[in-house]
N, C-alpha and C positions, 0 to 999 in steps of 0.2 A: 342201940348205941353205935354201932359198925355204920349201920344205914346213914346216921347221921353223921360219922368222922367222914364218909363217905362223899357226901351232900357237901361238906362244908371245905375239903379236899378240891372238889369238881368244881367249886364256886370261886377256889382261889386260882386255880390254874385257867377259867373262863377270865379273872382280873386280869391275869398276869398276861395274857395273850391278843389283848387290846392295848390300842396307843390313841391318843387323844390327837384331835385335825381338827384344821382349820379351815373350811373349804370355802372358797372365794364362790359367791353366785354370782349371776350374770349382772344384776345390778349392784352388785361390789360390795353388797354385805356380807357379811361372816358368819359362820352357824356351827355350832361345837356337832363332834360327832365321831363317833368309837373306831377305829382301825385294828381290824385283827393282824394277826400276825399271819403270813402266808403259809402253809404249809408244806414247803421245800424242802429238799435234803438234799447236796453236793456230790455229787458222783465220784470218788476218789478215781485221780487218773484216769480224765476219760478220753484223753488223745496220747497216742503214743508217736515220738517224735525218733528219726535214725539215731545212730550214733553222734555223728557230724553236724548234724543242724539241731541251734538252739534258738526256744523266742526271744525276744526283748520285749516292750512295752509291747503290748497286744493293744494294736488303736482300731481292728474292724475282726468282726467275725458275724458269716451267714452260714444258711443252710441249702441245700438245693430241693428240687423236688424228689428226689433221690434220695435223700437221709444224708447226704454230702458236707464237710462241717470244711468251710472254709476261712481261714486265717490271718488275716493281714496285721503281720508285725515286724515289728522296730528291731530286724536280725537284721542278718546276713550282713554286719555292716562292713564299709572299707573307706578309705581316706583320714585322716587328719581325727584327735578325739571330736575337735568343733568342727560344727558343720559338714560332717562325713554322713556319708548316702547311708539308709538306713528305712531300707523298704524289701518286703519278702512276703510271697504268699502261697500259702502252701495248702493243701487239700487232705482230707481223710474222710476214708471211708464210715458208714453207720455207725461199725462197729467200734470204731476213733482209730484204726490201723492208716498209718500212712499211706498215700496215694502217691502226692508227685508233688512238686513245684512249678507252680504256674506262671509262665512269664518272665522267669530268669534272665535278667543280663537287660530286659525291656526299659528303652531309656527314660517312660516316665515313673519308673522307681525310684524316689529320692529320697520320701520321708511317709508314711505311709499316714492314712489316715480312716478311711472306712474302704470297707469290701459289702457289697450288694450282691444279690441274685434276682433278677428278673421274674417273670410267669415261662420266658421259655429258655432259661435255664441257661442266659448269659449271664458273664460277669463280668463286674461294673466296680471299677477299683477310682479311688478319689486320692488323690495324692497331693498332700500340703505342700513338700518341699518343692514338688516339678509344678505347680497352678495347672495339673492337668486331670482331667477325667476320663477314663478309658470304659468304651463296652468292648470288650470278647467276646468270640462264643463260647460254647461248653468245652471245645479246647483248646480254647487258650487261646486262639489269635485275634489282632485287633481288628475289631469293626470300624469303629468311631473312636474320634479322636476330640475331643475339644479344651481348647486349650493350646496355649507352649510354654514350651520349659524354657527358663532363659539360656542366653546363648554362655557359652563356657567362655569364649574369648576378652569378656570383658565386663566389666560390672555391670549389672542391669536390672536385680532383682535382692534383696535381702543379704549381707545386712550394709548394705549400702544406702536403707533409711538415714534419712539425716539425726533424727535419735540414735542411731549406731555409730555413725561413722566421729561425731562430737563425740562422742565418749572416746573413741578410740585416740582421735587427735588430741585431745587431753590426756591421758595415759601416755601419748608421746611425750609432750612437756610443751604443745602446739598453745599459742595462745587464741583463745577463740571465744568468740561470743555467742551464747546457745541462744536458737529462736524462743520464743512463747510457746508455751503448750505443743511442749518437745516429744513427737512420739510420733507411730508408721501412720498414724488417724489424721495427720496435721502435716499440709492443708488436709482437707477430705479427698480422698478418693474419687476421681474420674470414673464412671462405670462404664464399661465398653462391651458391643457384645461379643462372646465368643471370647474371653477374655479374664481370667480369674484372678483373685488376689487371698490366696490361702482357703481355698475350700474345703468342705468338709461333709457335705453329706449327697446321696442323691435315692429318690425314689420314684413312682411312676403311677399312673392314674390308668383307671378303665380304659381309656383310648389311647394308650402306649405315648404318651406326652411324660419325658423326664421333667424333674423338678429337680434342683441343683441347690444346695444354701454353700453360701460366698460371702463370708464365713468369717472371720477373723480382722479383716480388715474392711472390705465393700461390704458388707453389713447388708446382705440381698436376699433375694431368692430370685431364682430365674427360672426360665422356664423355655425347654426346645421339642418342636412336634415329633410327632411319632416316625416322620422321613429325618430325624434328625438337624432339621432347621430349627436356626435362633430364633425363639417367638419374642420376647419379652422379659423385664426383670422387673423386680420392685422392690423397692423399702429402701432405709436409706440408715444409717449412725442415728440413734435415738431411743427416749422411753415412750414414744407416741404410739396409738394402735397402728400396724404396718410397718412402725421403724424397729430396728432390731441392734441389739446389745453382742455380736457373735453367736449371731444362728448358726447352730452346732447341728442339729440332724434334724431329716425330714419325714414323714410318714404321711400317706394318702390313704383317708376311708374308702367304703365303697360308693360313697355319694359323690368322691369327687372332690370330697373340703381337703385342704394341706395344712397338717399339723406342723409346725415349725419348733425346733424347740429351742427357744429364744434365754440361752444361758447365762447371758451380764444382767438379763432385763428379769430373771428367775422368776420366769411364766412361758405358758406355751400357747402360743399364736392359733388362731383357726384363720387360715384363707377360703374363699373361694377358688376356682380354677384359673380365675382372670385376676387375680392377685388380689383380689377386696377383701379388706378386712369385715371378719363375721362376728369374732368371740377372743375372749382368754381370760383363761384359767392357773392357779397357781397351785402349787404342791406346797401345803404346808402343816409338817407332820414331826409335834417336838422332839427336838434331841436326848437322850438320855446319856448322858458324857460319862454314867460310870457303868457304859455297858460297851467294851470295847476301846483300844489306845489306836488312834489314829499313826496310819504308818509316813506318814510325809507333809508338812504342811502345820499349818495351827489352826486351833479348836475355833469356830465361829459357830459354835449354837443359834444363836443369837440374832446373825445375819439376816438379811431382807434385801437384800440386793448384791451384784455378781454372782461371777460363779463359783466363789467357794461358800456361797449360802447353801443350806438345806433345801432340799428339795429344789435346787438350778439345776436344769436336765441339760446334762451333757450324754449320754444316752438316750437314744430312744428307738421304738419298733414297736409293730402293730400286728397282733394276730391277725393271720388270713381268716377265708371266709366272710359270710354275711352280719354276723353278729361280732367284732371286732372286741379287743380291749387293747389299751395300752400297757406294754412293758417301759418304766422308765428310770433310772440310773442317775445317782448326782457323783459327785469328786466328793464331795463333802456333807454329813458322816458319809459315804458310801455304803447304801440301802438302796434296795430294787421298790420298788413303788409299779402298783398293778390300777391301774385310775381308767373308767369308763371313757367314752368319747367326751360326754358330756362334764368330763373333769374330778366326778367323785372318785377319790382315793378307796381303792377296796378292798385291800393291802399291803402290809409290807412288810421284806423280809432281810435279813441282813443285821450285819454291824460292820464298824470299821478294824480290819487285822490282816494278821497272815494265813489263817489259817481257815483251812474250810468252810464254807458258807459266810466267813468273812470277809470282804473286800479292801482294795487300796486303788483309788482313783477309777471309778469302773467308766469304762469309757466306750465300750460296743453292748450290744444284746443284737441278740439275733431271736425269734420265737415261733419256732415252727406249730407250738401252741400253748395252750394257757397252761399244762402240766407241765413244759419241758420248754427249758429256753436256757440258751448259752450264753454268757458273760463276759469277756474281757475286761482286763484289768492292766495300766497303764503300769504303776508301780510295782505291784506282785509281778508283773511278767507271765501270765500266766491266763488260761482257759477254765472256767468253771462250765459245768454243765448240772444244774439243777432241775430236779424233777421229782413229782409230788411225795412225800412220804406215804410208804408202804400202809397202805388202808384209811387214809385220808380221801375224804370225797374229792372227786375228779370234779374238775370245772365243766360248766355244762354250759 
């Protein structure tokens, strides 16, 4: 009788540990199919920060070759509550004990958005506020530069959109007639090279060739060689294959294809190296709404497009090595999703909260590998570091 409370115990916790997907194939049908639950567990406090310095919105976090857990957040801020600079990137060591602050007083610190590390252990910071992209080296000074920040002397760049600035004249008491399809997308965007308009992600292929996603308004990816020349960009405002919704981050296999992760359009693009569209796939994996209270924003279970749907990757990152898998992150529930190249979901771990292994808007992963990968969170303000629970099989 034990044997069988036993059996029957084992069977309910084997239910309770799958979640039901929907996984898009390449010819756009749909096939039901079981999602376990990842087996993670939250590192309590696994950076420690001085006295003096605190995070804000955590928008990039990598690692180095080194075990090196790098930062980039929405601190240090100064000017005005609106539109005050609000970029800081900090380092700690393996053990999560501080290091240093990288780049202090650097003027394309404005508004932070992702932090990268290279194969030889530069760092490569993406900056929404300043439209710039920085490589470093390993200590901190600049290489490259692409990009400018606008000029300070005089309006040139945000929120001197014509969506912003109508509002404003109307809150004067200005009498004014709003154009058509009043927003930073309208007219469309100019794309220029060397040139950015809210960027947000960058990664790098076999032959040291950056890939750039441009990002919130130009709606691209671009692409510059390994001597840092402009090659090329693609894709344009759209739901068409190659057009893109705010491609939010990028990720390169070892073959060479570019995963885009295409967050209004809540699917992730496959390119080639020459920008050709190959493939896409979607994350979709139901919400359980009474598992977990959302810290920011409202409930859309339901959704199937932008990006406060389920399963819209606004994170993402690629284990190294030959045999890769995808780590990928939504704003909404806020769940870490573990999906092959080939787009099968293989797990997922998470709910939306404050508290440990719960998220609020996760918006970095770094994964130095399939047991161990770090998190950033917009809303909590804060660093997760997850890694396998104590006698759980190790990912192989």
């Amino acid at each position: 009788m034990c044997g069988m409370k036993r059996f029957i115990l084992a069977a309910s916790l084997i239910t309770w540990a799958v979640v039901p997907v929907a996984t898009q194939t390449p010819a756009g049908a749909t096939q039901a199919a079981a999602v376990p639950e990842l087996q993670f567990e939250s590192v309590p406090d696994p950076l420690t920060l001085p006295p003096d310095i605190h995070f804000g919105e955590v928008a990039g976090v990598a690692t180095n070759s080194k075990g090196h857990v790098f930062v980039f957040s929405r601190g240090d801020v100064s000017g005005p509550a609106y539109m005050t600079q609000a970029a800081q990137l900090l380092e700690f060591d393996p053990k999560g004990k501080f290091v240093r602050e990288v780049g202090k007083g650097n003027f394309a610190l404005a508004y932070a958005h992702a932090v990268r590390i290279d194969k030889q252990d530069n760092i490569w910071i993406v900056d929404k506020g300043s439209n710039m992209i920085l490589k470093m080296n390993p200590q901190g000074r600049v290489v490259w530069v692409f990009g400018r920040r606008g000029e300070s002397s005089h309006l040139d760049v945000p929120p001197d959109y014509a969506s912003q600035l109508t509002s404003i004249l109307e809150r004067a008491g200005v009498a004014i007639t709003r154009p058509p399809n009043n927003n930073p997308r309208n007219p469309l965007p100019v794309h220029r090279d060397n040139v950015f308009n809210q960027p947000t992600d960058v990664a790098w292929d076999s032959q040291g060739n950056s890939y750039f996603t441009d990002g919130y308004i130009n709606s691209r990816v671009a692409k510059v060689n390994a001597k840092g020349e402009w090659v090329a960009s693609w894709g344009s405002l759209g739901t068409g294959p190659g057009q893109f919704d705010t491609p939010h981050g990028i990720a390169v296999s070892p073959k060479d294809e570019i995963y885009v992760a295409d967050r209004g359009n809540r699917r992730i693009q496959v390119l080639d190296a020459n920008g050709k569209y190959l493939r896409e796939f979607i994350i979709d994996v139901p919400v359980d709404t009474k598992r977990g209270k959302i810290v920011y924003g409202a409930e859309a279970p339901n959704a199937k497009t932008g990006s406060q749907a389920p399963g819209a990757p606004d994170a993402l990152c690629m284990t190294p090595g030959p045999n890769p898998v995808l780590f990928v992150g939504d704003l909404y529930p806020s769940r870490i999703y573990k999906v092959s190249l080939e787009g099968k979901v293989l797990g997922v771990y998470g709910q939306p909260g404050r508290n440990l292994g719960e998220f609020g808007w996760i918006h970095a992963i770094a994964c130095p590998s399939e047991n161990e990968i770090w998190v950033g969170e917009l809303i909590n303000w804060r660093v997760q570091k997850l890694v396998m629970k104590k006698g759980a099989p190790a990912a192989k």
